[in-house]
C-alpha positions as CSV (number, residue, x, y, z in Angstrom):
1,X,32.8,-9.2,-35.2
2,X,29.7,-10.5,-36.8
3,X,26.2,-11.2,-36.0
4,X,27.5,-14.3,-34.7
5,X,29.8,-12.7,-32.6
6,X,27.7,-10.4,-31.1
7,X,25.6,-13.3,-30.2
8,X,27.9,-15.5,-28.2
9,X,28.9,-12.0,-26.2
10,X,25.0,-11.8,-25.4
11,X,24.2,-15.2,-24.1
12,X,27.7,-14.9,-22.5
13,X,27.0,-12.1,-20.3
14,X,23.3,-13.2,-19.8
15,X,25.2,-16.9,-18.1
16,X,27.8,-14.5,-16.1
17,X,24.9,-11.9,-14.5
18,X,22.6,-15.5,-13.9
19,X,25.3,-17.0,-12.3
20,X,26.2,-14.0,-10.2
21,X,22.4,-13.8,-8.9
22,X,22.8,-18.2,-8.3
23,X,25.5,-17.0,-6.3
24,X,24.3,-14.5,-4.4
25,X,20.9,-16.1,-3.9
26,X,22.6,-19.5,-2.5
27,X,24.9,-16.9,0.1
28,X,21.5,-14.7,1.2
29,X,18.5,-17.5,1.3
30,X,15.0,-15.7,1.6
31,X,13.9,-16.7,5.4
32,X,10.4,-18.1,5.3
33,X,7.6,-17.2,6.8
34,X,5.9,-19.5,8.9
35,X,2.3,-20.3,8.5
36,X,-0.7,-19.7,10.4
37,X,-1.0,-23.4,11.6
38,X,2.6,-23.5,12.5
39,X,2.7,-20.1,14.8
40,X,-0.9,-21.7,16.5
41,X,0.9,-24.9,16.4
42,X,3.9,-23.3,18.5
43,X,1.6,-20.8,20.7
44,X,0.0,-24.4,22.5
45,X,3.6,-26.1,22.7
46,X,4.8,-22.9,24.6
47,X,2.0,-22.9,26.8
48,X,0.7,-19.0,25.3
49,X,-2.7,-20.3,24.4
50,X,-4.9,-23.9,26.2
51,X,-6.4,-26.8,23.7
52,X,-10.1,-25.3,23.9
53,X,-8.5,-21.8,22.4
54,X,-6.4,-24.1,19.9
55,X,-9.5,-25.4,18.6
56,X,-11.6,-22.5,18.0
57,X,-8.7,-20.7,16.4
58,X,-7.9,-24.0,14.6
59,X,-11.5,-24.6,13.2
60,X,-11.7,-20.4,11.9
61,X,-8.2,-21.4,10.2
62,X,-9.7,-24.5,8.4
63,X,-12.7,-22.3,7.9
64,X,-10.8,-19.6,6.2
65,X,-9.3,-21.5,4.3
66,X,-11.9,-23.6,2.5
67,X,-14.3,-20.7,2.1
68,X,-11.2,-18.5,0.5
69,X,-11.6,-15.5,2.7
70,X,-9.3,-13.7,4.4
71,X,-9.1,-13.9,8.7
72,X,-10.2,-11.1,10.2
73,X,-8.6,-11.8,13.6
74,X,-8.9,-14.6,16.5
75,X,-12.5,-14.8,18.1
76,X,-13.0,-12.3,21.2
77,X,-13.4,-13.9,24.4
């Protein structure tokens, strides 16, 4: 077996151990995370939090995120 040859075997073993992770990636999706915005979002559907605490938490979010910092928390009170 030449140089050849051991080249084929290569990229054929590289296609089977890809196509394994394919497979097992498309069996086992990574669950994703849901964003700030959507768990406020869902906290005033459900009736945990009322519109005027939406809004405060909603404008820190917006804040946070156009000044690039990271939240520390929601507001106290």
């Amino acid at each position: 077996m030449g140089v050849g040859g051991w080249t084929w075997m290569i990229v054929f073993w590289v296609a089977v151990v890809a196509l394994v992770v394919w497979g097992v990636s498309r069996l086992f999706p990574a669950r994703r995370v849901p964003s700030a915005w959507e768990v406020l979002d869902a906290r005033l559907a459900s009736g945990e939090i009322d519109p005027a605490t939406y809004r405060v938490l909603r404008d820190e979010l917006d804040a946070t995120r156009l000044s690039g910092r990271v939240p520390q928390g929601p507001p106290a009170g």
